[in-house]
N, C-alpha and C positions, 0 to 999 in steps of 0.2 A: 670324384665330384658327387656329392649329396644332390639331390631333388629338387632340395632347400633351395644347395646356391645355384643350381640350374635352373628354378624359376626366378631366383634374384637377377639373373644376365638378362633371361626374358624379359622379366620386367622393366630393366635398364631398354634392353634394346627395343620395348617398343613403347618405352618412356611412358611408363603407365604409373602418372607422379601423384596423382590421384587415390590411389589403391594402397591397403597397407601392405606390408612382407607375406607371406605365406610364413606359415609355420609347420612343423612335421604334421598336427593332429589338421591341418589345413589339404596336406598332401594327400595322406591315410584316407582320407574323407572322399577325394577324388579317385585315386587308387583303386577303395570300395566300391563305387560305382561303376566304376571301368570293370572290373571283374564282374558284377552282378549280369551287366550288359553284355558282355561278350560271350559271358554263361548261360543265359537266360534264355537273350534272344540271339545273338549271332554277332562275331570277331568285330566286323566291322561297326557294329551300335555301339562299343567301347568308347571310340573318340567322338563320332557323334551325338551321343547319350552328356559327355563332359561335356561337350562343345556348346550344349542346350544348355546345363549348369549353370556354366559362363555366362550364357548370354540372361537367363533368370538372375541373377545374383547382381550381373551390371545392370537391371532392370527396379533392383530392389529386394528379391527374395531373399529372405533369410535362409544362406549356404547348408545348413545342416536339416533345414524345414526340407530345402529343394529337394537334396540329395536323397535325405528319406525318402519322399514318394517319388522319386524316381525310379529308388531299388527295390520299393516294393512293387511300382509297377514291370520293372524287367522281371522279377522273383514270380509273380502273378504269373508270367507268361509259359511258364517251366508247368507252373500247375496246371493253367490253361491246357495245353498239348497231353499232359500227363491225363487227365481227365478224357479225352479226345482217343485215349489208344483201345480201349473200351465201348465205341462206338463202331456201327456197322459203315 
């Protein structure tokens, strides 16, 4: 089973009749920021970093607006610390 039709069941099963299909470059996009998040700032900001997504995007944000500043805010935080290891 693909992504694809694994959020097609989800969406069936929580009958989100509203919302269009997700598509791969839909997926890739969420995927993105799951990594960024998990890498950045820690494993579990992954799904709660999407989870924020979600809830912006069902609020009105533009999906690919969101996701950018949110990877660059997780990306930011890597530099943050990195800058940090140079302090007394």
């Amino acid at each position: 089973m693909t992504l694809v039709e694994w959020s097609e069941l989800v969406r069936a099963e929580l009958e989100l009749t509203g919302t269009d299909p997700l598509r791969k470059p839909d997926v890739d996009r969420v995927l993105d920021l799951a990594r960024d998040a998990a890498h950045s700032v820690a494993r579990p900001a992954a799904p709660l970093t999407t989870y924020l997504l979600g809830v912006a995007v069902g609020q009105g944000a533009d999906p690919d607006e969101a996701a950018e500043l949110l990877s660059r805010l997780a990306l930011a935080q890597v530099k943050e610390e990195d800058g940090k290891d140079g302090e007394g």
